[in-house]
C-alpha positions in Angstrom: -39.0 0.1 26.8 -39.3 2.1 23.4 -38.5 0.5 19.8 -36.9 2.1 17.1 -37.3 0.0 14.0 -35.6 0.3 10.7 -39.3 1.6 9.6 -38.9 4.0 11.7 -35.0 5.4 10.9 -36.5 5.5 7.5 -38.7 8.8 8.2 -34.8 10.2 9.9 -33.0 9.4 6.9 -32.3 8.2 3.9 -32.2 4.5 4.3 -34.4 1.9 4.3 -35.4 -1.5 6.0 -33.5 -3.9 3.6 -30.7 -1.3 3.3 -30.1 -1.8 7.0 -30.4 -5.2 7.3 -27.9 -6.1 4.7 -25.5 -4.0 5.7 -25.7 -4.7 9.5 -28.2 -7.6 10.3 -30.2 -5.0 12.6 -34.1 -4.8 12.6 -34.5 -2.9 15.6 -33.1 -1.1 18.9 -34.2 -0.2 22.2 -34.0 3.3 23.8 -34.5 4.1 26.5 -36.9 7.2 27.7 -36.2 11.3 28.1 -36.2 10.3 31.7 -34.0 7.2 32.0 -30.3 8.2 32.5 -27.3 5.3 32.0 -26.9 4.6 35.8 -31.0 4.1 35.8 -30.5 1.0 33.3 -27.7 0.0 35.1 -29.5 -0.1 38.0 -32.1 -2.2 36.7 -29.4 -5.1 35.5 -27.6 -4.4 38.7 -30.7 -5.8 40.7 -31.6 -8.7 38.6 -27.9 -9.4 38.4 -27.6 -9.6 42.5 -30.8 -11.6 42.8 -29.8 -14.5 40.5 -26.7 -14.5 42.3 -28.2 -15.1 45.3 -26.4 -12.7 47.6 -27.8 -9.5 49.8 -26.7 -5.7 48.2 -24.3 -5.3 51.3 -21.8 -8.5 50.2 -20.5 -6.7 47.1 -17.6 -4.7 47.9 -16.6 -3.5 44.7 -18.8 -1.7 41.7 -17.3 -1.3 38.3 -19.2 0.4 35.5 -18.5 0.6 31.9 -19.8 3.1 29.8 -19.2 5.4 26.8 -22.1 7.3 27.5 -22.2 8.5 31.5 -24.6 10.2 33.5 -22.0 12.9 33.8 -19.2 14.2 31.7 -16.8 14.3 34.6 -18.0 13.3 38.0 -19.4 11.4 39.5 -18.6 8.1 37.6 -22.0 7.0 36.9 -21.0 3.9 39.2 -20.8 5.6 42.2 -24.4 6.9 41.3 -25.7 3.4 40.6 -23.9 2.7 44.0 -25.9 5.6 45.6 -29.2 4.3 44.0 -28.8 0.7 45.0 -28.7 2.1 48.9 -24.5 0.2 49.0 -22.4 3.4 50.6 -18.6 2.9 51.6 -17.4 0.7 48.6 -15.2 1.0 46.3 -16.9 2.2 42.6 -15.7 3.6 39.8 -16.1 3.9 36.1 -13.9 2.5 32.8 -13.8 3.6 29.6 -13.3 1.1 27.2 -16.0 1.3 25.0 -17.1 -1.5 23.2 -14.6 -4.1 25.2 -15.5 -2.6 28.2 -17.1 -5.5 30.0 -14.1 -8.2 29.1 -11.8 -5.3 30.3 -14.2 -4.9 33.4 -13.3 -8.8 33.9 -10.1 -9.0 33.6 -9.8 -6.5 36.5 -12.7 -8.4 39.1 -10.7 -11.6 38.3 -7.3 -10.0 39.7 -9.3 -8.2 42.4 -10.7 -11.6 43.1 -7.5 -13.7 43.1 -5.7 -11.4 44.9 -8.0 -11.6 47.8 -8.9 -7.6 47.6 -11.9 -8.2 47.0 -14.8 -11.0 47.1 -18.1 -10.1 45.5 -17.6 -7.7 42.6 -20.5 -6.2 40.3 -20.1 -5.7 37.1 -22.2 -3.4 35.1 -22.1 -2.3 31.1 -24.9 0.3 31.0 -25.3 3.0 28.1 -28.0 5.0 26.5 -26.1 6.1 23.7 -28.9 7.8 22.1 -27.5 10.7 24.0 -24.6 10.6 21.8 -26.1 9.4 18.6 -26.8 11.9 15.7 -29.8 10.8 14.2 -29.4 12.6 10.8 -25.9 10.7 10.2 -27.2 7.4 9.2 -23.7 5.8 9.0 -24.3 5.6 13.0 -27.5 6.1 13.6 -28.7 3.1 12.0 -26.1 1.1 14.6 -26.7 1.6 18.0 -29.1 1.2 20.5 -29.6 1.2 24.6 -29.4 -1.1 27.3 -27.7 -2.9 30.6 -26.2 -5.8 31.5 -24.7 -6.7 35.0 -23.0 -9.7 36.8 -21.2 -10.6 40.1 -17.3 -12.0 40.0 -17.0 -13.8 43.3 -14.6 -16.8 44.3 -14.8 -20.4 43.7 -12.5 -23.7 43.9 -14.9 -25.0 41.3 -12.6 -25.0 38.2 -16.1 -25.9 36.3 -17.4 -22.2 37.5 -14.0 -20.4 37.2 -12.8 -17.9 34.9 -9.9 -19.3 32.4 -8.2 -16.9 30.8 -8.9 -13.1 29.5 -6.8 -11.3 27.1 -7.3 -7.5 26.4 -5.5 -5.2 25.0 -5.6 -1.9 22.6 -4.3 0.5 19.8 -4.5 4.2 20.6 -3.2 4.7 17.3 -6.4 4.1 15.0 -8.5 6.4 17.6 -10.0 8.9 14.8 -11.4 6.0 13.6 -14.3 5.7 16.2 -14.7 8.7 18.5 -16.7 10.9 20.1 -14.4 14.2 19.3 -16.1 16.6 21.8 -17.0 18.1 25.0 -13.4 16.9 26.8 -10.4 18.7 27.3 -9.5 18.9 23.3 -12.8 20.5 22.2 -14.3 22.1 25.4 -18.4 22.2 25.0 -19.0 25.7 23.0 -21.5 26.8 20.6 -18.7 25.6 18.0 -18.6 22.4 19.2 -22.4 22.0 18.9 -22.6 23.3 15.8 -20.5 21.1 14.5 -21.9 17.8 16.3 -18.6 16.9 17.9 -20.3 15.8 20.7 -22.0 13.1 18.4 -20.4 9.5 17.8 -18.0 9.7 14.5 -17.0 6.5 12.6 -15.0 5.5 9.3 -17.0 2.3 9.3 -15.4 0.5 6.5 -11.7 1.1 8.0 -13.5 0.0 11.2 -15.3 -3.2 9.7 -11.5 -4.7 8.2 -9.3 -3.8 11.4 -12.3 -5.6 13.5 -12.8 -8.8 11.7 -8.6 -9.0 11.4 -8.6 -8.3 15.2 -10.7 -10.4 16.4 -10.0 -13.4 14.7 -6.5 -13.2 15.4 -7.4 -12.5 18.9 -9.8 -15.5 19.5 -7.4 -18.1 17.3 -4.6 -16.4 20.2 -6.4 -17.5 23.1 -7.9 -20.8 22.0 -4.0 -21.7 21.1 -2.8 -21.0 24.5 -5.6 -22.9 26.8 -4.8 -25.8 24.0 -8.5 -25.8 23.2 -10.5 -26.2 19.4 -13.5 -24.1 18.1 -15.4 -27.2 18.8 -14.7 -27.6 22.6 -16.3 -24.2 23.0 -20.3 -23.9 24.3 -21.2 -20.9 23.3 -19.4 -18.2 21.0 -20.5 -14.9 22.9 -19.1 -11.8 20.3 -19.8 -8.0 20.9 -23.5 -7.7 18.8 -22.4 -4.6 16.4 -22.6 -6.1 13.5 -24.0 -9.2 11.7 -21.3 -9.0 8.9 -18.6 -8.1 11.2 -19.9 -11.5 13.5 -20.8 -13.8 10.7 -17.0 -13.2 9.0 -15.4 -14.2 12.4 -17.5 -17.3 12.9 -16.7 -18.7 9.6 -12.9 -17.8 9.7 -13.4 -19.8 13.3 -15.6 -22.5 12.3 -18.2 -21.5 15.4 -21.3 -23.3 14.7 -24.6 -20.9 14.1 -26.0 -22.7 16.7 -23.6 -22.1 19.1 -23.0 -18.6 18.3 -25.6 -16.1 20.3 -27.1 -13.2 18.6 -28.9 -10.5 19.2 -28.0 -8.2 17.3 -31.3 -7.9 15.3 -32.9 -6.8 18.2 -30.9 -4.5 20.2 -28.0 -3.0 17.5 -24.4 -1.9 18.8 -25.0 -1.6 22.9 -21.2 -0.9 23.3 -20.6 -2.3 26.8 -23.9 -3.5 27.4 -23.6 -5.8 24.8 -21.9 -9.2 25.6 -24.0 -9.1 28.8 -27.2 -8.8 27.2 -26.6 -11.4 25.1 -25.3 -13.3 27.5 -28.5 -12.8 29.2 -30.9 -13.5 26.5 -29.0 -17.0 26.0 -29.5 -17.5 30.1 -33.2 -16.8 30.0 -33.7 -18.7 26.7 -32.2 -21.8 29.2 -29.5 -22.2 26.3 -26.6 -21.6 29.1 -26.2 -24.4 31.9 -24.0 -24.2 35.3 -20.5 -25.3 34.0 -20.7 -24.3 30.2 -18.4 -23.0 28.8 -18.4 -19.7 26.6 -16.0 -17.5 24.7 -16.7 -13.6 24.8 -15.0 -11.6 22.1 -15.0 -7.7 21.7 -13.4 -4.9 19.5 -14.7 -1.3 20.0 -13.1 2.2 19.9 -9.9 2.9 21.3 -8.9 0.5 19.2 -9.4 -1.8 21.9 -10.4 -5.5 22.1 -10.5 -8.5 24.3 -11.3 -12.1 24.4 -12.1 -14.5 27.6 -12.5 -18.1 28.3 -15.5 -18.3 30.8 -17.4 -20.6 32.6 -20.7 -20.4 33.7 -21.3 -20.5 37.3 -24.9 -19.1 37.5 -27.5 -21.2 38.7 
């Protein structure tokens, strides 16, 4: 519910409103409240998510949650809490970590779950309040990211104008340093050293970042375009992960995505890492830009490296 505007970064650190937008296309992010944990936004998307879907709580037999910021360092994956809070007991739930990518990575699994028959209604949740990992006296990051949810139910169809097409995902372990949140695991145990030194703050070479991304992804979407023999133009909506305007806008051209067909939200909401594609996806739903049958290509890159690209279909109503 709160805003935190480029105005108001500006009394943080040394930046400013124009400085901000240039660089990144951001004018403001939500975050969410002292009180408000991950699993309570996740929750929120989680309920709105199983309403439009038009299903009861106790159908979904399978919860996935992606997250970079959890309720809990270890356990209990902060799906199994959303699980607890939504009242389903005695399903399968567990957490990813993917950052960024996690919600194309979350899909590539419900849509094997799916077609193998393991499973039938699957929810799918990116939830993060990374304010809790977000040093707000580094404005290389601080300027970036912001909170929020977004959830959605796989389930089965023979509709092949509902189905999911393809998803590719993959990763790069070796640009890691990169993008990383350094402490507070196994490497750098929580100690007063740790804190001291902010290793359990978000860390990021942003310009090595902003090249291997744009590279990445643009490789990665001309990849899966090639192999479903489709064009740029075929393509209803261009659904990328919202961290950057520049990082988005380069991609679009290289692609030839139409403005118009590209969703943003990035202004509004920053870098919500897993939460992202979701919410955008979202924001074009409520906006009635998305119809039953449409069909939309979600692209990702995050930390890791990891990234992923699918070939979706709408099949909301």
């Amino acid at each position: 519910s709160q805003i935190l505007s480029n105005s108001d970064l500006k009394k943080m650190v040394d930046t400013s409103d124009e400085w901000i937008e240039k660089r990144t296309g951001i004018k403001e992010r939500r975050i969410a409240s002292a009180e408000e944990a991950t699993s309570d936004l996740g929750v929120k998307a989680a309920l709105i998510a199983i309403e439009r879907a038009g299903i009861d709580a106790k159908e979904i037999d399978l919860i996935i949650c992606a997250t970079l910021s959890p309720d809990h360092l270890c356990m209990p994956s902060t799906a199994c809490v959303i699980a607890g809070k939504l009242g389903i007991n005695d399903v399968m739930a567990f957490d990813i970590s993917a950052a960024c990518s996690g919600f194309v990575y979350m899909l590539s699994m419900a849509k094997a779950y799916i077609e193998s028959g393991m499973k039938k209604n699957i929810l799918l949740i990116g939830a993060e309040k990374i304010s809790s990992v977000v040093d707000y006296t580094d404005r290389g990051t601080c300027i970036l990211f912001g909170d929020g949810a977004g959830a959605a139910i796989i389930g089965a169809t023979e509709d092949k104008n509902e189905a999911i097409l393809d998803i590719h995902a993959s990763a790069d372990g070796r640009y890691g340093d990169l993008l990383i949140t350094p402490g507070c695991g196994s490497k750098f145990p929580c100690s007063q050293e740790t804190l001291d030194n902010k290793l359990n703050f978000i860390k990021m070479q942003g310009n090595d970042v902003y090249k291997i991304a744009v590279k990445t992804l643009t490789n990665d979407v001309i990849d899966i375009l090639e192999k479903n023999n489709l064009e740029s133009s075929q393509i209803d909506h261009f659904i990328p992960h919202q961290a950057n305007f520049r990082i988005i806008e380069a991609v679009r051209a290289k692609l030839n995505f139409p403005i118009e067909k590209t969703v943003l939200t990035v202004a509004k909401y920053g870098n919500t890492s897993a939460a992202s594609i979701p919410m955008a996806m979202n924001d074009a739903y409520e906006e009635g830009r998305i119809k039953r049958g449409d069909l939309m290509l979600l692209d990702t890159f995050g930390g890791g490296f990891t990234w992923a690209s699918a070939l979706v279909r709408f099949g909301g109503k």
